[in-house]
C-alpha positions as CSV (number, residue, x, y, z in Angstrom):
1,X,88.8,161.8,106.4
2,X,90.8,161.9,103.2
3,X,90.8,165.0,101.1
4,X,92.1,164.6,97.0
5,X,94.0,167.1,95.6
6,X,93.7,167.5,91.8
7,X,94.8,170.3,89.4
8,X,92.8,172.6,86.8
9,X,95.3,174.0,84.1
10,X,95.0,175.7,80.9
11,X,92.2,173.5,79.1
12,X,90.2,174.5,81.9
13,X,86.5,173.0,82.7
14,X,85.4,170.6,80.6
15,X,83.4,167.1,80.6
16,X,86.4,165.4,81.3
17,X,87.5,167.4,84.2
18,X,83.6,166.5,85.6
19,X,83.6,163.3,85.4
20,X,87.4,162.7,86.8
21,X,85.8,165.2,89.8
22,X,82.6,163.2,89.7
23,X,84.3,160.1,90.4
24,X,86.6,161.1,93.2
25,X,83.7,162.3,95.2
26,X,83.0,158.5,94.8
27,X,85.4,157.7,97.2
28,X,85.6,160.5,99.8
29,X,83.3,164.0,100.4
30,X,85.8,167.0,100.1
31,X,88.2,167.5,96.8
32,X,90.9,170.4,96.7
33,X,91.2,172.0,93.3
34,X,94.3,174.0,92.4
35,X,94.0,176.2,89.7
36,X,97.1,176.1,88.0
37,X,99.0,180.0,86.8
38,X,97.9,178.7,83.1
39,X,94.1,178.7,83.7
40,X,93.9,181.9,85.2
41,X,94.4,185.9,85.5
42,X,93.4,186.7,88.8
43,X,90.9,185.7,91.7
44,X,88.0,186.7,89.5
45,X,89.0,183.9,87.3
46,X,89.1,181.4,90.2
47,X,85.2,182.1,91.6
48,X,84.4,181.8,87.8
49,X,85.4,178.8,88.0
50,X,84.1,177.5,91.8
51,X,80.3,178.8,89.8
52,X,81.0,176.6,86.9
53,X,81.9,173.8,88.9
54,X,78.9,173.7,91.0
55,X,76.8,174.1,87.9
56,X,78.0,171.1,86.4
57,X,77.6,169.0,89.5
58,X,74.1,169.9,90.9
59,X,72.8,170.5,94.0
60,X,74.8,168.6,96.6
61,X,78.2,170.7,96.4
62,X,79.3,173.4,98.1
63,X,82.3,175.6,97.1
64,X,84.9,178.0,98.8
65,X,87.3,180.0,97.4
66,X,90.5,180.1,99.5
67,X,93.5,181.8,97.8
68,X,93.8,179.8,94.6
69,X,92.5,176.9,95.6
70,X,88.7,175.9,95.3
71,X,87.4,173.5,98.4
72,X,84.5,171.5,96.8
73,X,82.4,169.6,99.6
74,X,79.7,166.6,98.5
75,X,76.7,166.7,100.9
76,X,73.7,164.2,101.7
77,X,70.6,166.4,101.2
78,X,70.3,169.3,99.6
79,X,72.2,172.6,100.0
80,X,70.8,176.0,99.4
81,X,71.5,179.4,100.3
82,X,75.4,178.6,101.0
């Protein structure tokens, strides 16, 4: 299974962030994001950030928070209550 790795900095969450995260989840189910020192404060920050995420991409995604990394994972039905 391969798992990307990208990198959220400073101009934080926006639609081109989406769509480069839409299409990696093209080609394989989990993505890594690092939030970079220049997007964020603290942790608060960061789960900010994992709600926006799965906002923006629906209801297939799931999100943990681990450290300062966000672990998004692309399911094939519908997810609720995670």
């Amino acid at each position: 299974m391969v798992i990307k790795e990208i990198q959220l900095g400073k101009n934080g969450i926006g639609d081109n962030f989406i769509k480069t995260l839409k299409d990696h989840f093209n080609k394989t189910r989990t993505v890594k994001i690092a939030v970079l020192n220049s997007a964020r404060e603290n942790k608060e920050d960061v789960k900010k950030y994992s709600a926006q995420i799965l906002e923006s991409l629906g209801e297939f995604y799931t999100a943990k928070v681990i450290g300062f990394k966000i672990v998004v994972k692309k399911w094939r039905k519908k997810r609720e209550g995670l």
